[in-house]
Structures are given as structure tokens and as C-alpha cells.
C-alpha positions as CSV (number, residue, x, y, z in Angstrom):
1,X,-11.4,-11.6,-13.1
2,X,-10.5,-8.7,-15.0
3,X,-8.1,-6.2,-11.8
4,X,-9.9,-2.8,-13.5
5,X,-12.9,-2.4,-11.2
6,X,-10.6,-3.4,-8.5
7,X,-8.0,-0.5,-9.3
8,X,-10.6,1.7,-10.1
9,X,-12.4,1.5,-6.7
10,X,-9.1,2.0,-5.1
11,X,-8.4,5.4,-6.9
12,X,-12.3,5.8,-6.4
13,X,-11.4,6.2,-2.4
14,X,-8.5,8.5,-3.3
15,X,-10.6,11.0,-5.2
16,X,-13.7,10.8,-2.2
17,X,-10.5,11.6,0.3
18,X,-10.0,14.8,-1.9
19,X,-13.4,15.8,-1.7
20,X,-14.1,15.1,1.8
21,X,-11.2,17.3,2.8
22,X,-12.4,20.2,0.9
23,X,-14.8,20.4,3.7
24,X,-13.9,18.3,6.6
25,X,-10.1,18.1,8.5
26,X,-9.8,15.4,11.3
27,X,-8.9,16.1,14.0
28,X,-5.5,14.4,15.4
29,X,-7.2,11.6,17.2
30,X,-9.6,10.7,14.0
31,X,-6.3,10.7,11.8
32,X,-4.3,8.5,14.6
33,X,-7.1,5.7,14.7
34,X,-7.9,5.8,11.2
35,X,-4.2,5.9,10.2
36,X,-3.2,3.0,12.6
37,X,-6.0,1.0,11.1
38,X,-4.0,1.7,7.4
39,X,-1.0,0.4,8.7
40,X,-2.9,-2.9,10.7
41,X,-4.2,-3.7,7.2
42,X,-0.9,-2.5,5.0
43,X,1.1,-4.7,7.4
44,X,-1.5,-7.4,6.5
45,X,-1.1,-7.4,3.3
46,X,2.6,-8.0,3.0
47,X,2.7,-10.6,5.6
48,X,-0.2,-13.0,4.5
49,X,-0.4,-12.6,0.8
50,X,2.8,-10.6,-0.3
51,X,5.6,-12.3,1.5
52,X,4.0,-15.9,0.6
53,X,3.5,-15.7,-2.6
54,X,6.8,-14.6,-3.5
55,X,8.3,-17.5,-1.7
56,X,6.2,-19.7,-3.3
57,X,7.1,-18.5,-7.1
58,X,11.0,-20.6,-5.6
59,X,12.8,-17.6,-7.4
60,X,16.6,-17.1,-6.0
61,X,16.6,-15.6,-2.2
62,X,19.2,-13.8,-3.4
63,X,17.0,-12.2,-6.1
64,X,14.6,-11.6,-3.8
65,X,16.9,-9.8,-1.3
66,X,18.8,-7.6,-4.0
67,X,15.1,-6.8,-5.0
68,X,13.8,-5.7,-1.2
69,X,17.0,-3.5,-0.8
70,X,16.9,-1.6,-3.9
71,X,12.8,-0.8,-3.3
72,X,14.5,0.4,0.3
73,X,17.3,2.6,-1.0
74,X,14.0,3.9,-3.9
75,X,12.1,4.8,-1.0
76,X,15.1,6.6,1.1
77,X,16.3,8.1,-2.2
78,X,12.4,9.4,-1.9
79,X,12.4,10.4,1.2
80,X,15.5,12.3,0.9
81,X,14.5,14.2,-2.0
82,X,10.6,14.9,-0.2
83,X,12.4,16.6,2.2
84,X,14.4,19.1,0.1
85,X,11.3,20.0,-1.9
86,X,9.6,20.8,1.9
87,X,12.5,22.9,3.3
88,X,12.0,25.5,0.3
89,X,8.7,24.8,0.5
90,X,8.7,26.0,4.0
91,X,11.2,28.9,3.1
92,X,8.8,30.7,0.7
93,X,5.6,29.3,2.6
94,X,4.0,28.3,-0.8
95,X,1.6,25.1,-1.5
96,X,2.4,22.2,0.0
97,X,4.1,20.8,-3.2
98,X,6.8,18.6,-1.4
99,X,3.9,16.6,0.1
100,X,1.9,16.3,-3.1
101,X,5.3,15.1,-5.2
102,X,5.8,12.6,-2.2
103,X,2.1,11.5,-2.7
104,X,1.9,11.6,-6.2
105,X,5.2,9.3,-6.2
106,X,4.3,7.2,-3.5
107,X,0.6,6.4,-5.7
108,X,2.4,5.7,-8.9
109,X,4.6,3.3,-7.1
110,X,1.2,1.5,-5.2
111,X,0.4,1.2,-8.5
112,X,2.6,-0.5,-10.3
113,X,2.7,-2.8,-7.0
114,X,-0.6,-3.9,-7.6
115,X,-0.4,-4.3,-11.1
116,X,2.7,-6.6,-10.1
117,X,0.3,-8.1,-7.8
118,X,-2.5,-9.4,-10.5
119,X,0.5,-10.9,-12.4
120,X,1.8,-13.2,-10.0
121,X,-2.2,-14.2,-8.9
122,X,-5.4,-12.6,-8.5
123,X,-5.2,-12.9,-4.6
124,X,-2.6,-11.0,-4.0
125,X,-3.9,-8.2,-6.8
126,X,-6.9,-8.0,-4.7
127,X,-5.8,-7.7,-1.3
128,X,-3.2,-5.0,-2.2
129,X,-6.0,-3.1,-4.0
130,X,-8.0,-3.0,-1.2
131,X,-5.1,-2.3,1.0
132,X,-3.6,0.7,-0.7
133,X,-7.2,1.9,-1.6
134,X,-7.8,2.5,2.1
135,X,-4.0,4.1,2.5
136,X,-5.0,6.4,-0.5
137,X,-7.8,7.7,0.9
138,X,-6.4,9.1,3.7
139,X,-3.3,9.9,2.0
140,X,-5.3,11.8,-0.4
141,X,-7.1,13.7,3.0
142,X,-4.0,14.6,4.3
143,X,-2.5,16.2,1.2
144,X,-6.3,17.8,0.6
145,X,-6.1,18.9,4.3
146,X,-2.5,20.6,3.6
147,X,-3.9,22.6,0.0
148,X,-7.0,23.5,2.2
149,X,-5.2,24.9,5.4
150,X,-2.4,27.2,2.9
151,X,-5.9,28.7,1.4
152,X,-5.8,26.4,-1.5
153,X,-9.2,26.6,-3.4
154,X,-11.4,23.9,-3.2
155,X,-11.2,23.2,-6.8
156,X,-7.1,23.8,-6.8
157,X,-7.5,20.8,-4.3
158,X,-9.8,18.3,-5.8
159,X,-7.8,18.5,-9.0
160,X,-4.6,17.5,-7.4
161,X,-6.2,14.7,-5.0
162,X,-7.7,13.7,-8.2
163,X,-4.5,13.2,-10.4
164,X,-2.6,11.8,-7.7
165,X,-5.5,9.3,-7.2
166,X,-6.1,8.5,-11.1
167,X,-1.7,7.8,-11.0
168,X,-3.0,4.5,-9.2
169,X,-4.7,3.6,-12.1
170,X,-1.3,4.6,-14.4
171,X,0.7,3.0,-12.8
172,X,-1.4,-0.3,-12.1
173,X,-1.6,-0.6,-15.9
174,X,2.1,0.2,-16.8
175,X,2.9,-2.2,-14.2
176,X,0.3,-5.1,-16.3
177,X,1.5,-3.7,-19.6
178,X,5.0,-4.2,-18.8
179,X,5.2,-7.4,-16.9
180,X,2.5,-9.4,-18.8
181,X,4.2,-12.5,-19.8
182,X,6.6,-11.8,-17.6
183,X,8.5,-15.3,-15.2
184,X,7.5,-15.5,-12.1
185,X,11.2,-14.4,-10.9
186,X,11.0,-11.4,-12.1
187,X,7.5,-11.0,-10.6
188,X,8.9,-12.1,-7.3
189,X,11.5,-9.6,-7.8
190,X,9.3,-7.0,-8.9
191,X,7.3,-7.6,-5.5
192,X,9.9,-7.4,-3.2
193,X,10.6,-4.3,-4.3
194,X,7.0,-3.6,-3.5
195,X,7.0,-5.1,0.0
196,X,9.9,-2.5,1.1
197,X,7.7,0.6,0.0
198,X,4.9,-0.9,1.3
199,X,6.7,-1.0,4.8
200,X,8.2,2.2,4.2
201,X,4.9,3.6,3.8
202,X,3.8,1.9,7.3
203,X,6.5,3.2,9.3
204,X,7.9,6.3,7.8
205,X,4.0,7.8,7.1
206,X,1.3,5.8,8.6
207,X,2.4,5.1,12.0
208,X,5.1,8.3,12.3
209,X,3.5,10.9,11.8
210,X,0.6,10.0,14.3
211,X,2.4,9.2,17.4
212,X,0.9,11.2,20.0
213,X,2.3,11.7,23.3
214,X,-0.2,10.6,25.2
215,X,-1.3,7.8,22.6
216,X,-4.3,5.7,23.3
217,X,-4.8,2.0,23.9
218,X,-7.7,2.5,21.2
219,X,-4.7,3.5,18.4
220,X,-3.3,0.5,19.3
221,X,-6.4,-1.6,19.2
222,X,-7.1,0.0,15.5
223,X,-3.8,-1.6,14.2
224,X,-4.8,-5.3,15.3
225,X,-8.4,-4.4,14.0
226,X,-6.7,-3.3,10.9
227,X,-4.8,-6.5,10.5
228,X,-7.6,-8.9,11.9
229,X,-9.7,-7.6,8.8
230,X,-7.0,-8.6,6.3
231,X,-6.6,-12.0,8.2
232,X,-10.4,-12.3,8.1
233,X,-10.8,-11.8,4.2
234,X,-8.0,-13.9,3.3
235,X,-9.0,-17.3,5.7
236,X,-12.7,-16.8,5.1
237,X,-13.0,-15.3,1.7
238,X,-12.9,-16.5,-2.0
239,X,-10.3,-18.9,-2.2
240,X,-7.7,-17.2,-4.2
241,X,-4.6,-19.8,-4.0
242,X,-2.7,-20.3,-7.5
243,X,-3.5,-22.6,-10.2
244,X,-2.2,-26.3,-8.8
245,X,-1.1,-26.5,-12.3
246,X,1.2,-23.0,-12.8
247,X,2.6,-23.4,-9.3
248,X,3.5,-25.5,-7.2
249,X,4.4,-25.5,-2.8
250,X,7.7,-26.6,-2.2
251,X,6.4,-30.2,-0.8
252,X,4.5,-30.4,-4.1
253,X,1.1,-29.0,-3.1
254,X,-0.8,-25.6,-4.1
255,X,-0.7,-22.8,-1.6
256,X,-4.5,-22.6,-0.8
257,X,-6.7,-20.5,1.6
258,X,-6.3,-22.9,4.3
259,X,-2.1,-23.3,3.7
260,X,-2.7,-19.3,4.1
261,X,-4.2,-19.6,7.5
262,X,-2.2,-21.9,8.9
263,X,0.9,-20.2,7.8
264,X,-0.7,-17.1,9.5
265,X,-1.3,-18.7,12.4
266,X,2.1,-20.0,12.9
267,X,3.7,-16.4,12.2
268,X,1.5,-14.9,14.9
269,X,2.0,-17.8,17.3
270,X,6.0,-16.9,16.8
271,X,5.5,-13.3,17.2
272,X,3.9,-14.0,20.5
């Protein structure tokens, strides 16, 4: 199954989030459910298809370590640098260009995750595009929102929501181009790196910057709903375990839709 229509709907939802916030802004309750339910279904993502498909590639842990710091030192490197562009930003009370280099960043990166994803196996591919499709809709509402409440024109912010969304698409393909052919190590690698954005993303932008003092059970609620969903697509949906043939459990046996719910089950059983 080819991953374009996938990638293509994602940066689809990243282009409608531009539009709608040319004439919408949600309010900070909207933004806290919605944004909750991002990071229930982000969180998803890493935990039942990310995580265990990299294990089950059997590259070095050590690889795979070295690989999830150095995506956490990117993504503080990022961080660090998104804030410098913001304090001038805030000095000369321009366009909110700090949050649209941290966006536009942050999209590329998605992308080449996803295009990473569809390497290793179709699964994974999917679920991330669906994952970061939802996160870039809302990421591309909030920096829409920003352009739109500095007296940005409505055109001025379409056209930036819109590259920022079509970077998904970049960076999906560079990330194909580059690792087609590519071992499964490196993939695994590749994806760990991935995983620590991805939790970056959840902590440092979906879930911080909607705390609310006087937060809601229903915020909460959103992030289980969020994560249910994933859980539900991945148990009950196309079964999208690899290839007996290309890749084998540790015990001998494929990782397959029902090895994926069990294993889920087990790692919310633990966390309870």
C-alpha cells in the first residue's frame, strides 16, 4: 500500500487547521480537550506500534538508546533555539516567526518520522500518519491563531499554515528516499530518534501549554479517549504485523495484531 494518500491526508488536516483559524480561534477549553486528545493518541502511537516494532527489528539496545538521546538533545537543541527567536520576537512585537520556525521544524521532523515509519512496516507508517495528522492540525490552528491575533492577513496566514503543512510531505519523502533499502538497525535507530520528539512534542507542546488551573476531569478524560482510539485501531483494525518471513519475534514467531494487544494489555495492566 503505497504511504502517499496517507501523508497527504495528514498535511491535508494541516492546511484545513490554517483555514479554519483564519476565521475561527478556540477558545482555551476547546484547545485543552482537543489538545489532550493529541497527546492521548501521540502517546498511543509510540507505545503500541513505535516502541514494539523497534524491539522487534533485535537491533543493539545500545543503538537504540544512543538513538533516543540524541533525538532528545535535537529537540532541546530546538527548544533552546525557539526560544531565542520568541524573546526578539517579543522585543520588536513582529509576526510570530519563532512559533512558525518551531512548527515548521517540528513538521519536517514528523515527517521524516513517518517516512521512517513505512520503512520498517506499513503499520507503524499508518498509525503515525494518522497520529501526527491530528497533532498538525491543531498545531497548524495554533500558529494560524498567532498570525491572525498580530493582524496577519488571512492570506499571509494560509500561506504559511500551508508550507509548514506541505514540509510533512518533504520530509516524509526524504525520509523514504533516503532510508529505502536501508537495515532494519538503522531504521530502529532512525525511530528512536523519532519516539523522543514525538514525546517531546507531548509534553513540552501538547499537554504544557494547556494546563489550566482549574483543569477539568473532561481534559483528562480526552487523553484516555485519545489513546483508547489508537488502542482500538490497532487490536481491531487491518492486521498490520510484519512479514513472518522478513522478521521474526524473539521466540521465533511474527508480531501480529493479537501479540500487539496482548502486549498492550500487559503494559496498561503494569501502569495500573
Amino acid at each position: 500500500m503505497p504511504f502517499l494518500p496517507y501523508v497527504a491526508g495528514a498535511a491535508a488536516a494541516g492546511i484545513a487547521g490554517g483555514v479554519l483559524a483564519t476565521f475561527w480561534a478556540p477558545g482555551r477549553w476547546v484547545t485543552s480537550y482537543i489538545q489532550h486528545f493529541a497527546a492521548g493518541v501521540v502517546i498511543a502511537a509510540v507505545a503500541l506500534k513505535v516502541a514494539p516494532d523497534i524491539e522487534h527489528t533485535g537491533a543493539s539496545p545500545l543503538l537504540v538508546m544512543g538513538g533516543f538521546a540524541l533525538g532528545g538533545a535535537f529537540m532541546i537543541g530546538v527548544k533552546w533555539l525557539t526560544m531565542r527567536i520568541e524573546a526578539r520576537q517579543r522585543r520588536t512585537r513582529g509576526q510570530p516567526w519563532g512559533l512558525t520556525a518551531a512548527a515548521a521544524i517540528d513538521t519536517a521532523i514528523d515527517g521524516v518520522i513517518i517516512g521512517t515509519g513505512f520503512a520498517l512496516d506499513e503499520g507503524v507508517g499508518v498509525i503515525l500518519s494518522l497520529a501526527l495528522g491530528l497533532e498538525l492540525l491543531f498545531l497548524t490552528l495554533s500558529v494560524g491563531s498567532s498570525f491572525r491575533h498580530e493582524e496577519g492577513s488571512r492570506g499571509t496566514t494560509v500561506a504559511v499554515t500551508s508550507g509548514i503543512s506541505l514540509l510533512l510531505l518533504a520530509g516524509a519523502a526524504g525520509g523514504m528516499a533516503l532510508l529505502k533499502g536501508a537495515s532494519e538497525t538503522t531504521l530502529a535507530v532512525m525511530l528512536s530518534f523519532g519516539a523522543a520528539a514525538l514525546l517531546y512534542l507531548v509534553t513540552e507542546e501538547l499537554l504544557i501549554e494547556t494546563r489550566l488551573p482549574e483543569e477539568t476531569l473532561l481534559s483528562t478524560a480526552m487523553f484516555f479517549l485519545g489513546f483508547l482510539a489508537v488502542f482500538a485501531l490497532v487490536s481491531l483494525g487491518p492486521d498490520w504485523g510484519p512479514d513472518p518471513q522478513k522478521r521474526k519475534r524473539v521466540g521465533g514467531s511474527p508480531r501480529t495484531r493479537n501479540t500487539v494487544t496482548s502486549e498492550a494489555g500487559l503494559l496498561l495492566t503494569r501502569a495500573s
